[in-house]
Chimera marker file (.cmm) of the C-alpha trace (Angstrom):
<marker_set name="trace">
<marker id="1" x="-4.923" y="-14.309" z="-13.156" r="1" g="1" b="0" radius="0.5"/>
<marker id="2" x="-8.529" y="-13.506" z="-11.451" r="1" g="1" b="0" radius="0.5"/>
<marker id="3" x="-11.595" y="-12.940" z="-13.228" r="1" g="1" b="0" radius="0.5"/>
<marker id="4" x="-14.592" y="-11.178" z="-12.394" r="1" g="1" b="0" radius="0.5"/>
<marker id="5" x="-17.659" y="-11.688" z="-14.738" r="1" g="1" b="0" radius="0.5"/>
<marker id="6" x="-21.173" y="-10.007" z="-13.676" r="1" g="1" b="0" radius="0.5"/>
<marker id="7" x="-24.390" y="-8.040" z="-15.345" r="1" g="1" b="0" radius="0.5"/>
<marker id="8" x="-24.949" y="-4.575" z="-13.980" r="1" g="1" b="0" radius="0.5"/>
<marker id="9" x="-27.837" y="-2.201" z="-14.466" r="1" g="1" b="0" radius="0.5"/>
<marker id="10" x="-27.960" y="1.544" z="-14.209" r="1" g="1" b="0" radius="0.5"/>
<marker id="11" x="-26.505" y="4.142" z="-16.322" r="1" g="1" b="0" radius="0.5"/>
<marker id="12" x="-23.384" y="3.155" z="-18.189" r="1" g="1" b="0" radius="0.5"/>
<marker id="13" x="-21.587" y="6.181" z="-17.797" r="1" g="1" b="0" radius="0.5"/>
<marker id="14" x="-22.214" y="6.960" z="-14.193" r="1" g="1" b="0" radius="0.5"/>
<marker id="15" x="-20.462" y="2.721" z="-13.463" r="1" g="1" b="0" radius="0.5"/>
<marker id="16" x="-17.835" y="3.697" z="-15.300" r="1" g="1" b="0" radius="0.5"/>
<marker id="17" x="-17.007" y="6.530" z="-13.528" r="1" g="1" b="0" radius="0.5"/>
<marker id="18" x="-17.599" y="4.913" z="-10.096" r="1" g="1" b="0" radius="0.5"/>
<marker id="19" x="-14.930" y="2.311" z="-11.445" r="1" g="1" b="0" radius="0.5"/>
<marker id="20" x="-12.704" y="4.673" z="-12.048" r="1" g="1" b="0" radius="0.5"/>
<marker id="21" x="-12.935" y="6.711" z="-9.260" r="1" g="1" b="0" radius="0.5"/>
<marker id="22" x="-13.075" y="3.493" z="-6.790" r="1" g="1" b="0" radius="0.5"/>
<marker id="23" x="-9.578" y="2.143" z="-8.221" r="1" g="1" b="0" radius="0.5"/>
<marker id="24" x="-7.938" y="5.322" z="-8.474" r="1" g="1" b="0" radius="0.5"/>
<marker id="25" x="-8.679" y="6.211" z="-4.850" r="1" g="1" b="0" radius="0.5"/>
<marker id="26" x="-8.515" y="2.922" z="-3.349" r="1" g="1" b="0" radius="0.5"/>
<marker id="27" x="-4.630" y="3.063" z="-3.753" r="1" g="1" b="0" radius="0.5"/>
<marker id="28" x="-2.098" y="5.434" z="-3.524" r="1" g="1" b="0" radius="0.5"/>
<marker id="29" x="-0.029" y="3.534" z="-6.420" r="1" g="1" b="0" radius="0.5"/>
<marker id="30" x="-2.873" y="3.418" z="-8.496" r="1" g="1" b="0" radius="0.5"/>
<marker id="31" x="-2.789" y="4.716" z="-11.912" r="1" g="1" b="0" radius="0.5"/>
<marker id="32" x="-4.787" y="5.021" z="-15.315" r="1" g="1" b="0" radius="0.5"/>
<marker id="33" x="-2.577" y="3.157" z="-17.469" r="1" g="1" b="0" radius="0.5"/>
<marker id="34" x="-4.616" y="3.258" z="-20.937" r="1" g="1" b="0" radius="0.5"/>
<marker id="35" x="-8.457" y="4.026" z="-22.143" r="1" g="1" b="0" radius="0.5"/>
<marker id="36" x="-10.404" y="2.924" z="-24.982" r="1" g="1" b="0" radius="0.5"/>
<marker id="37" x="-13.918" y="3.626" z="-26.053" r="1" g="1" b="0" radius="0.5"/>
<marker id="38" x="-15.849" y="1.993" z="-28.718" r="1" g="1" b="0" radius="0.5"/>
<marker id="39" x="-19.314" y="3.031" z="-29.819" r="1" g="1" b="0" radius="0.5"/>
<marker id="40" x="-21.849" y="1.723" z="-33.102" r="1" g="1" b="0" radius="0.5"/>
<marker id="41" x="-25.297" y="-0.139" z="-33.594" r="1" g="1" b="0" radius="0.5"/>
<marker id="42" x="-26.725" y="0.607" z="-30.157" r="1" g="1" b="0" radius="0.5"/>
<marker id="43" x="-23.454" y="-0.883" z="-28.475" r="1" g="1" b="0" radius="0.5"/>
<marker id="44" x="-20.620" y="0.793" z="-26.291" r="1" g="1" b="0" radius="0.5"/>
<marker id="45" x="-17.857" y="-0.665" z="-25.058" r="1" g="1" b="0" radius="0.5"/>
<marker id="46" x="-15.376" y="1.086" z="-23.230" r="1" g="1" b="0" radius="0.5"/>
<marker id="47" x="-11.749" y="-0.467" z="-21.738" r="1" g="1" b="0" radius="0.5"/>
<marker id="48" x="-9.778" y="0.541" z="-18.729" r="1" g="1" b="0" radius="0.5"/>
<marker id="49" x="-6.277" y="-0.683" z="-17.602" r="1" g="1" b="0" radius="0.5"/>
<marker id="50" x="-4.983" y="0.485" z="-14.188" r="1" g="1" b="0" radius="0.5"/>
<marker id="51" x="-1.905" y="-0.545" z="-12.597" r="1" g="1" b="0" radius="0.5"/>
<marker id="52" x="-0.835" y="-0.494" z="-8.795" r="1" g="1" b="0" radius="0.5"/>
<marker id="53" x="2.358" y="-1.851" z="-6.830" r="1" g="1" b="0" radius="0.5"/>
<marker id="54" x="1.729" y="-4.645" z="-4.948" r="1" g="1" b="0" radius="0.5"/>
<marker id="55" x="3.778" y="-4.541" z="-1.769" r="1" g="1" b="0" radius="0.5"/>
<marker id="56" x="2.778" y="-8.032" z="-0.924" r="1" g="1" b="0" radius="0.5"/>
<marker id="57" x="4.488" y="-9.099" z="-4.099" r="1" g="1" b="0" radius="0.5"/>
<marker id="58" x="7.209" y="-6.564" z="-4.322" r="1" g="1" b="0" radius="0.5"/>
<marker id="59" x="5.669" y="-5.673" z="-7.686" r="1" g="1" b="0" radius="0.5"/>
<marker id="60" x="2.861" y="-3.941" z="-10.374" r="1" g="1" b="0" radius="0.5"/>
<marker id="61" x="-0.259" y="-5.916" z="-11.273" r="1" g="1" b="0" radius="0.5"/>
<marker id="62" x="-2.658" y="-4.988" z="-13.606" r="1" g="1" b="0" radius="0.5"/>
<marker id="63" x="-6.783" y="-4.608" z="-14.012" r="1" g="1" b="0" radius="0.5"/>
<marker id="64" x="-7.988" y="-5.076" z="-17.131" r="1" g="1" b="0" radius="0.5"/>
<marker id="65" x="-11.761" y="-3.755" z="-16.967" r="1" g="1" b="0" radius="0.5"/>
<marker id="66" x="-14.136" y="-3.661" z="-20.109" r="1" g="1" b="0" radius="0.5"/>
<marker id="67" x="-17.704" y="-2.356" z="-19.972" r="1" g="1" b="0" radius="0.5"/>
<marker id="68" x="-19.985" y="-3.397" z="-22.162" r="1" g="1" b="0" radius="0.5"/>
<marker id="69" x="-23.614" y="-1.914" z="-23.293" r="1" g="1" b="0" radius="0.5"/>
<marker id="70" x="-25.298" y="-3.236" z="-25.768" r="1" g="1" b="0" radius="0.5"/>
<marker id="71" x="-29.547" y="-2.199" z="-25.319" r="1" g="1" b="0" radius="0.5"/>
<marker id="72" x="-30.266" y="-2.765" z="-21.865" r="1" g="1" b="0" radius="0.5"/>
<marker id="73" x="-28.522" y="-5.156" z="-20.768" r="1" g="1" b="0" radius="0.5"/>
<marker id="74" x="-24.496" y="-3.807" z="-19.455" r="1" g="1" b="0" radius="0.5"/>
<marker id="75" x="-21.576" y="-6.985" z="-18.960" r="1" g="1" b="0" radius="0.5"/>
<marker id="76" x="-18.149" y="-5.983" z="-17.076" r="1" g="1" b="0" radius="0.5"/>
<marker id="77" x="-15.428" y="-8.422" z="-17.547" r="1" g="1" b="0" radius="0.5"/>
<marker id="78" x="-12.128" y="-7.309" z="-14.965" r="1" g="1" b="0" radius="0.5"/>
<marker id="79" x="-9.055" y="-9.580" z="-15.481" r="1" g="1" b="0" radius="0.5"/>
<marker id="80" x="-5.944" y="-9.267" z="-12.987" r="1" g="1" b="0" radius="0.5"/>
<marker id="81" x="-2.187" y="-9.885" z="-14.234" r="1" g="1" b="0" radius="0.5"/>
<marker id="82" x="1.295" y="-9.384" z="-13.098" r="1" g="1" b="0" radius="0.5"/>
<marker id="83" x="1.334" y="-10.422" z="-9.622" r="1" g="1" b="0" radius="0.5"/>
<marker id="84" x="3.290" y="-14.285" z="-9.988" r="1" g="1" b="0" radius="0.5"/>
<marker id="85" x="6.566" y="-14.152" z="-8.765" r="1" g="1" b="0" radius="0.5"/>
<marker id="86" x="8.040" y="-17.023" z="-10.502" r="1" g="1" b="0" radius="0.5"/>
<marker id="87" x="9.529" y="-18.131" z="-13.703" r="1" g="1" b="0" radius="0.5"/>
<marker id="88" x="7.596" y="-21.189" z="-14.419" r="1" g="1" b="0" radius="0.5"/>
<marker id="89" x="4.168" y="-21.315" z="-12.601" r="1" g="1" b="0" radius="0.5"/>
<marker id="90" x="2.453" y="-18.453" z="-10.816" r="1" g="1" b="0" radius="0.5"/>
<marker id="91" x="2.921" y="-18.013" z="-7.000" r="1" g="1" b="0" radius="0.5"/>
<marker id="92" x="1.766" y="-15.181" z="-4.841" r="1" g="1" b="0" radius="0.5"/>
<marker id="93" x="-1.153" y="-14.064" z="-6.700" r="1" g="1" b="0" radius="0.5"/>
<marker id="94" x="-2.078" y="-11.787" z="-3.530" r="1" g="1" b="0" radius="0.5"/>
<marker id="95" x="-1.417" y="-8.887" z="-4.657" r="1" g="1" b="0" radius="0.5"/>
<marker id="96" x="-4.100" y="-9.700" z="-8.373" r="1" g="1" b="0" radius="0.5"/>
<marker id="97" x="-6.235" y="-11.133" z="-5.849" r="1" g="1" b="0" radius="0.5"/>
<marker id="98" x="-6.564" y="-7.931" z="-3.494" r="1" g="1" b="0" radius="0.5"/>
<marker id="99" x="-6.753" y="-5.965" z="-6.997" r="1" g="1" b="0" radius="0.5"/>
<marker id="100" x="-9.979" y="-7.915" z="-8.340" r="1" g="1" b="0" radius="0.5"/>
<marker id="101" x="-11.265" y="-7.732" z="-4.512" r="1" g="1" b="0" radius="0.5"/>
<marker id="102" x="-11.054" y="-3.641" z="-4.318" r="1" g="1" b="0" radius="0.5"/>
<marker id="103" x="-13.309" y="-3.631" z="-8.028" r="1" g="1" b="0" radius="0.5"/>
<marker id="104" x="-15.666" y="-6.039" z="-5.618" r="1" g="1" b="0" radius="0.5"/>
<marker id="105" x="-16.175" y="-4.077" z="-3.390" r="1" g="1" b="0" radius="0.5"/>
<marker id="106" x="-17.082" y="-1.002" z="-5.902" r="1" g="1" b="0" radius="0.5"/>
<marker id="107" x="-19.192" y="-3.097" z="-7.636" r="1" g="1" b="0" radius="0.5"/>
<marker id="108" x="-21.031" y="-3.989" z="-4.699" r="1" g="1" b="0" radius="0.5"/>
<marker id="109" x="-22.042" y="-0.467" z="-3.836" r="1" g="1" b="0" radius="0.5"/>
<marker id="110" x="-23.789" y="0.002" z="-7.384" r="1" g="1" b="0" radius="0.5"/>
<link id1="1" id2="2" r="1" g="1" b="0" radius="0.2"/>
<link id1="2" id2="3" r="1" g="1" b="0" radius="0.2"/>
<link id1="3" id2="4" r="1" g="1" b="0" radius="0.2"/>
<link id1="4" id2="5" r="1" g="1" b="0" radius="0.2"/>
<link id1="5" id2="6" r="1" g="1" b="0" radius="0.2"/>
<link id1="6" id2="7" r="1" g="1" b="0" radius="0.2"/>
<link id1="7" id2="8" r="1" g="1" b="0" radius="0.2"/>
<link id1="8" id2="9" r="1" g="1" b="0" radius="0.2"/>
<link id1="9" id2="10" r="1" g="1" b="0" radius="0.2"/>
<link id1="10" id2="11" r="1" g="1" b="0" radius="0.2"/>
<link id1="11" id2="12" r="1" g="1" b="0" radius="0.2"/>
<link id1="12" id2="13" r="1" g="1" b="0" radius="0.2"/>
<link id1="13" id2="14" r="1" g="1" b="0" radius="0.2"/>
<link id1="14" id2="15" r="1" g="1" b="0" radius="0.2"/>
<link id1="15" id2="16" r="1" g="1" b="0" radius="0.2"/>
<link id1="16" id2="17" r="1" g="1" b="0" radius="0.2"/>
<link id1="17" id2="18" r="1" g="1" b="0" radius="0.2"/>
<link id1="18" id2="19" r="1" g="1" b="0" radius="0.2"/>
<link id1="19" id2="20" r="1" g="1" b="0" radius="0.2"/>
<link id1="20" id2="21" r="1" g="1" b="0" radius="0.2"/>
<link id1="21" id2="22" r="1" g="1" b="0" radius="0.2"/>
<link id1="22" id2="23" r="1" g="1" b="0" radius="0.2"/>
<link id1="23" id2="24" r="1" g="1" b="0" radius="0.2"/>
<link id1="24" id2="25" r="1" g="1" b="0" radius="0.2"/>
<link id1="25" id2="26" r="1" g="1" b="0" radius="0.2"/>
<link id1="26" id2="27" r="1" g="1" b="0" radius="0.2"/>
<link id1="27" id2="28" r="1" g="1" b="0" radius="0.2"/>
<link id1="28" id2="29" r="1" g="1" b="0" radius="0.2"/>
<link id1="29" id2="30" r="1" g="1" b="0" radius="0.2"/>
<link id1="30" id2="31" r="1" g="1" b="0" radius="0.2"/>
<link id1="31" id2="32" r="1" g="1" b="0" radius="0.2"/>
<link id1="32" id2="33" r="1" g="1" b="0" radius="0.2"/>
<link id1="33" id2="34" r="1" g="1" b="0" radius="0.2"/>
<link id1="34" id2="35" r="1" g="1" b="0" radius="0.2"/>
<link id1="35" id2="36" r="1" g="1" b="0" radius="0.2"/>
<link id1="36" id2="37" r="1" g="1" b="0" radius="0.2"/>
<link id1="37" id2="38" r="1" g="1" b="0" radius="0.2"/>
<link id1="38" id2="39" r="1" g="1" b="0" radius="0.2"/>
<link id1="39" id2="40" r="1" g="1" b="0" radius="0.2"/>
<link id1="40" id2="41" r="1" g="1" b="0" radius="0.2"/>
<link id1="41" id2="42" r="1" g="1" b="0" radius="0.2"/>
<link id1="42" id2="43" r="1" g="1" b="0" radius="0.2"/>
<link id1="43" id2="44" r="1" g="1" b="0" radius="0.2"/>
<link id1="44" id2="45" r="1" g="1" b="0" radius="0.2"/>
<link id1="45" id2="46" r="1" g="1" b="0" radius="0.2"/>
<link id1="46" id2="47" r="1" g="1" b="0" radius="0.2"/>
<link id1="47" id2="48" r="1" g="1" b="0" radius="0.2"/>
<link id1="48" id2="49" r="1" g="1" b="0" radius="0.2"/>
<link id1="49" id2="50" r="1" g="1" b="0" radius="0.2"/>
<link id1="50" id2="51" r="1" g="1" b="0" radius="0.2"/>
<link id1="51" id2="52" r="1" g="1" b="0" radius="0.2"/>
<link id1="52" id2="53" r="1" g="1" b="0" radius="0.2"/>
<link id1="53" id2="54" r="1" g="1" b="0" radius="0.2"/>
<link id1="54" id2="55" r="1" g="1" b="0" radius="0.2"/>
<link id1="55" id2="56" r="1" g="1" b="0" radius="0.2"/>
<link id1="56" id2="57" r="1" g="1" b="0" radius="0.2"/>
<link id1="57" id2="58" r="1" g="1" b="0" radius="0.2"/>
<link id1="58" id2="59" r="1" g="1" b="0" radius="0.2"/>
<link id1="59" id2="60" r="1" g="1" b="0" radius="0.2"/>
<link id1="60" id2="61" r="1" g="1" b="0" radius="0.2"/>
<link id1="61" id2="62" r="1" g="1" b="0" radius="0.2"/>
<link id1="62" id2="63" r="1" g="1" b="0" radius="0.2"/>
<link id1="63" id2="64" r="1" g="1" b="0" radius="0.2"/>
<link id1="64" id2="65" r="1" g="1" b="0" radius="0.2"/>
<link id1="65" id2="66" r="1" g="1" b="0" radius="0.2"/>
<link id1="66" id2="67" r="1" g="1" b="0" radius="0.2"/>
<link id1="67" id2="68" r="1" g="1" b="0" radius="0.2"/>
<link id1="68" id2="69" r="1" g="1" b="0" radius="0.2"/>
<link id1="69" id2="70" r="1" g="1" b="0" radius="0.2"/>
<link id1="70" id2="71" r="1" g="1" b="0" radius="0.2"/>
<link id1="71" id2="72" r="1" g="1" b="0" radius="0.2"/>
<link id1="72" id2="73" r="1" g="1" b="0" radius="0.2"/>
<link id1="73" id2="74" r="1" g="1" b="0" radius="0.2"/>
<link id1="74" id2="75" r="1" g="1" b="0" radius="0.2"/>
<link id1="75" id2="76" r="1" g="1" b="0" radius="0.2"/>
<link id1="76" id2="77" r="1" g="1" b="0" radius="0.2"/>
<link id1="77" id2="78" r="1" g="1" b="0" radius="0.2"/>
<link id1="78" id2="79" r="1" g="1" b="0" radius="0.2"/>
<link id1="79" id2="80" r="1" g="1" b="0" radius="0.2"/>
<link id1="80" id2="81" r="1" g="1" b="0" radius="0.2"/>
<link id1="81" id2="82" r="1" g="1" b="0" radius="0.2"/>
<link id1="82" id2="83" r="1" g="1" b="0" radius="0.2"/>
<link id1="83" id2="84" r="1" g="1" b="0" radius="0.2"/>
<link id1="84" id2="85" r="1" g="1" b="0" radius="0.2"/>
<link id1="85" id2="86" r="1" g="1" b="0" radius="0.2"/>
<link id1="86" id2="87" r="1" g="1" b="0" radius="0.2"/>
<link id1="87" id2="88" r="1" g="1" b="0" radius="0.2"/>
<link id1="88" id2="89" r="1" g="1" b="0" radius="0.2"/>
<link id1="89" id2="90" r="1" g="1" b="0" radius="0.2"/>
<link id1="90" id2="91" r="1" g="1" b="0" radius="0.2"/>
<link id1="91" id2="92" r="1" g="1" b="0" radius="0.2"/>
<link id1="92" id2="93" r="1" g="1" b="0" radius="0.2"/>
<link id1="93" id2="94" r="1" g="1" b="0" radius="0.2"/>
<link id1="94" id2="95" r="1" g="1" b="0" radius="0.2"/>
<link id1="95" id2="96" r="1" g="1" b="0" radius="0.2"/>
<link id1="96" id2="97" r="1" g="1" b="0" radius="0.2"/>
<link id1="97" id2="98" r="1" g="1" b="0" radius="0.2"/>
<link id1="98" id2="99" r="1" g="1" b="0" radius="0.2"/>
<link id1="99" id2="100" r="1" g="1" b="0" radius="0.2"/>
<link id1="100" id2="101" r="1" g="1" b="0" radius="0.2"/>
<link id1="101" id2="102" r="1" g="1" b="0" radius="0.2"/>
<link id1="102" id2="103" r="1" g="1" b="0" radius="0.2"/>
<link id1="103" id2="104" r="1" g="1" b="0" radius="0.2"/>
<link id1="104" id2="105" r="1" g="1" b="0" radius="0.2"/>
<link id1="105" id2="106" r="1" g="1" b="0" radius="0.2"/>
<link id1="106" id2="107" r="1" g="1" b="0" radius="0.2"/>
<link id1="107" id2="108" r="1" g="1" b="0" radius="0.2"/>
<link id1="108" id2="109" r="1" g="1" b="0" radius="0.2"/>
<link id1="109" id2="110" r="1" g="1" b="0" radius="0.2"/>
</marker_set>
């Protein structure tokens, strides 16, 4: 698994719709897998899981992304998964690696 971990500023809504946008269009096996929103005492969160094949794996990995408001300040945690290709230890992590490196690059242009 890779991790991303940053602070962000601007508006909450308009990141997470760059994120979206980014992932979905920086792949043509990219897909939306699952949403969730979350909103109460001045905090939002919201939760995004897209999915891609990996052809340096042979498989799907997964990006976890949550977005997280709560005043000012805005936290995005993105965790990778699914790209090992053995039973016992991960190998070949290429694949979660060029995942977490696409949401990099989106981030970057904020």
């Amino acid at each position: 698994m890779a991790i991303i971990e940053r602070s962000l500023s601007g508006d909450f809504d308009h990141i997470l719709q760059k994120i979206e946008t980014g992932i979905l269009n920086g792949s043509a096996s990219a897909s939306l897998e699952n949403e969730s929103n979350f909103y109460g005492n001045g905090a939002r969160c919201s939760v995004r899981v897209f999915e891609r094949y990996s052809a340096m794996g042979g498989n799907r990995v997964s990006l976890s992304v949550t977005l997280f408001q709560c005043g000012s300040e805005t936290r995005i945690s993105a965790i990778t998964s699914g790209g090992s290709q053995a039973l016992l230890f991960k190998i070949n992590t290429l694949g979660e690696e060029a995942f977490l490196q696409k949401l990099e690059e989106i981030l970057d242009t904020l």
